[in-house]
Residue, then its C-alpha position, 0 to 999 in steps of 0.5 A: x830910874x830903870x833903863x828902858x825896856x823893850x815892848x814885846x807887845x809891838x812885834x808881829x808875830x805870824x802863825x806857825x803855818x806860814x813858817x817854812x820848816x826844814x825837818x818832819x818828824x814823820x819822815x825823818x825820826x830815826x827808828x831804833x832799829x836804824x843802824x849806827x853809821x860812823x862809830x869808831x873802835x873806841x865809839x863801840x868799846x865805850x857804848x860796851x862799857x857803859x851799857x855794862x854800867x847801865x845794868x849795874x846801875x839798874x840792879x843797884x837802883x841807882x840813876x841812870x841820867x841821859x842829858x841832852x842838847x837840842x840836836x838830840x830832838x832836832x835829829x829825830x832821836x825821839x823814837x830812841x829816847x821813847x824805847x829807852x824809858x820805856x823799857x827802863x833803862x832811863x831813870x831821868x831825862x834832861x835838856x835845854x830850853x831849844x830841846x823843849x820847844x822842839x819836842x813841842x813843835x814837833x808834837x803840835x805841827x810835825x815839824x820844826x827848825x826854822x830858817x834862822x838866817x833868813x828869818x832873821x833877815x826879814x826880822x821874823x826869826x823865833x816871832x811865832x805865836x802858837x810857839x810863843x803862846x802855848x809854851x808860855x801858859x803852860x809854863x805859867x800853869x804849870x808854875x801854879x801847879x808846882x810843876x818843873x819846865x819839861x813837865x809842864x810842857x809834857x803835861x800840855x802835849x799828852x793830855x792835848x789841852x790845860x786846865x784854865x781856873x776860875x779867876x775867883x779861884x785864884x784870887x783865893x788862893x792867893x789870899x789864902x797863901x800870902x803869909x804862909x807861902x807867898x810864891x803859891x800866891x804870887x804864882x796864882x796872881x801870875x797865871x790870874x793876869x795872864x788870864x785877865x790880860x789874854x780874856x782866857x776863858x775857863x775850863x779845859x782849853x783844846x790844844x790837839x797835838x796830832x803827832x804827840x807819839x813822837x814827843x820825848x817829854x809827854x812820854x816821860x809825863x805819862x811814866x813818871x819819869x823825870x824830864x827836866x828843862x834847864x832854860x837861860x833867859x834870853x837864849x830861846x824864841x818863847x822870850x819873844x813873846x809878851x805871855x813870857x813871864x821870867x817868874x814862871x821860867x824861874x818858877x818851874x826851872x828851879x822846880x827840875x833844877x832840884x829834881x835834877x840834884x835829887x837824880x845826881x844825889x843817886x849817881x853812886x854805882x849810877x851812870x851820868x851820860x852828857x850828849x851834845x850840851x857843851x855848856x847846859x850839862x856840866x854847868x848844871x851837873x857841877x852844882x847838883x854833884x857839890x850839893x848831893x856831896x854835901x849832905x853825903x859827907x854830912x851823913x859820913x857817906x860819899x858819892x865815888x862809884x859814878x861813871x861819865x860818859x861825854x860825847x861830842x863831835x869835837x876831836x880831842x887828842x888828850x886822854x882824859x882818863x890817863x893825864x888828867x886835865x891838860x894845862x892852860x896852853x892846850x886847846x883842850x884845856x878849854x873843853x869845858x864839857x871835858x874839864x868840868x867832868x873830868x872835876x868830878x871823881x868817878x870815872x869819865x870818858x870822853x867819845x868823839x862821835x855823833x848823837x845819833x850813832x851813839x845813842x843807836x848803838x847804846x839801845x841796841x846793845x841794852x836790847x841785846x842784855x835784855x835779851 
């Protein structure tokens, strides 16, 4: 016999528009030409090096990889982020499933970052429909369209709307694929339920998102540039919600997951830059990095010329580059974000600064290039 299971259907969950809220994206994003407050010597030789690396890369055409924690968003970065795709400097985008909800919250309300402390108390924290609802059904559409989980959020905010099929359709697709490819037919049958169960109706659902401008993933949709989500289950407020289906997150966050190894299986004379994710980034990159290493020593090739840049707030007194990794009985050992890369070969360097100081200062020094 299973164990229990809670029933999601039995929340009360509240409109966005009761929620206090603590940041406005209109009035505190961080504009590119702001300028970085608190790098160190170290901070601005590092943003040098890599900017220098970044048109190699670009010249070699090769990736250049920006993965990020939610903070990156939650802090207005987007105008950045934004400037940085569009000028070419950034071949992919990655972040975690916080940093997805809040590019999304910011494009359809304008703000975001809720009181967690006291919304928890009051047994309301993350129990919002808007987000729960619409952040769900585009990941289920975008599971039956083979989409990945930032793309199908992306999807959403810059075309302000999804696509809700007949159920007829569906119901044929998933007759037509059920020998031949059952997860194409499982993934139909999915989003046929959520229609049924929600009385959908078909044709284009209206979904305005009045400050898309500021929204990171719609960009990188309408670019074709990669912008993959790397969600756990259980750490993100849309699992509240009874629309969450586990097949769907599966389903598109297995579709970035391998559109993020296909990036880092072209990191060779590329540039790999982890922001603020202490667990998401080296865990995926780990991974990604063997499997790309696998079939190029498969194919006599190998993957040696790809430099790292780490950044976090945490202090760290070890060299990285010079000692290698420290021993258990450091501190810094337990650095995972430090450890992990520092296993990867290449080059990597660790800088103990704040996103948007870094961040600023890379994309004016690559304007400066540009120039």
């Amino acid at each position: 016999m299973p164990f229990p299971k809670f029933d999601r259907s039995r929340l009360a969950f509240k409109k966005l528009t009761g929620r206090k809220n603590r940041i406005f994206i209109e009035t505190d994003h961080i504009p590119v030409t702001f300028k970085p407050l608190n790098l160190s010597e170290k901070g601005l030789e590092l943003v040098k090096k890599t900017t220098d690396r970044i048109k190699i890369a670009i010249q070699n055409r090769a990736s250049v990889m920006l993965v990020f924690g939610a903070h990156t968003i939650k802090n207005g970065m987007a105008p950045v982020l934004i400037s940085l795709m569009e000028e070419g400097w950034i071949t992919h985008l990655a972040t975690n499933g916080a940093g997805i909800i809040h590019d999304w919250e910011f494009a359809f309300q304008g703000k975001s970052g809720e009181d967690v402390r006291e919304n928890v108390r009051l047994g309301q924290f993350g129990i919002w429909e808007e987000t729960g609802f619409f952040i769900n059904l585009a990941l289920i559409t975008g599971a039956y369209e083979r989409l990945g989980y930032g793309e199908s959020i992306g999807k959403m905010i810059s075309q302000e709307g999804l696509e809700i099929p007949e159920l007829s359709h569906l119901y044929k697709e998933a007759e037509k694929n059920m020998h031949s490819s059952p997860h194409v037919a499982a993934a139909a049958l999915d989003f046929a339920g959520a229609i049924r169960e929600y009385r959908l109706e078909e044709g284009f659902m209206v979904i305005p998102h009045p400050w898309k401008k500021y929204s990171a993933q719609a960009r990188a949709f309408e670019l074709r540039i990669p912008f993959t989500g790397h969600p756990m289950i259980g750490h993100d407020i849309i699992y509240t919600h009874p629309l969450n289906s586990g097949a769907a997150v599966g389903r598109t966050a297995l579709n970035d997951f391998l559109a993020f190894t296909e990036s880092v299986s072209n990191i060779d004379n590329g540039v790999y830059m982890s922001v603020g994710s202490a667990v998401m980034s080296p865990m995926i990159f780990e991974k990604s990095f063997s499997m790309a290493r696998n079939i190029k020593n498969n194919e006599k090739k190998n993957i040696d010329n790809h430099y790292m840049i780490i950044v976090d707030m945490a202090a760290t007194s070890w060299d990285w580059k010079k000692n290698g990794e420290p021993p258990e009985n450091n501190p810094d050992y337990y650095l995972r974000y430090c450890k992990t890369f520092n296993r990867m070969g290449g080059e990597m360097h660790y800088l103990t600064a704040d996103n948007r100081d870094f961040l600023l200062a890379l994309y004016q020094n690559l304007n400066k290039v540009r120039k």
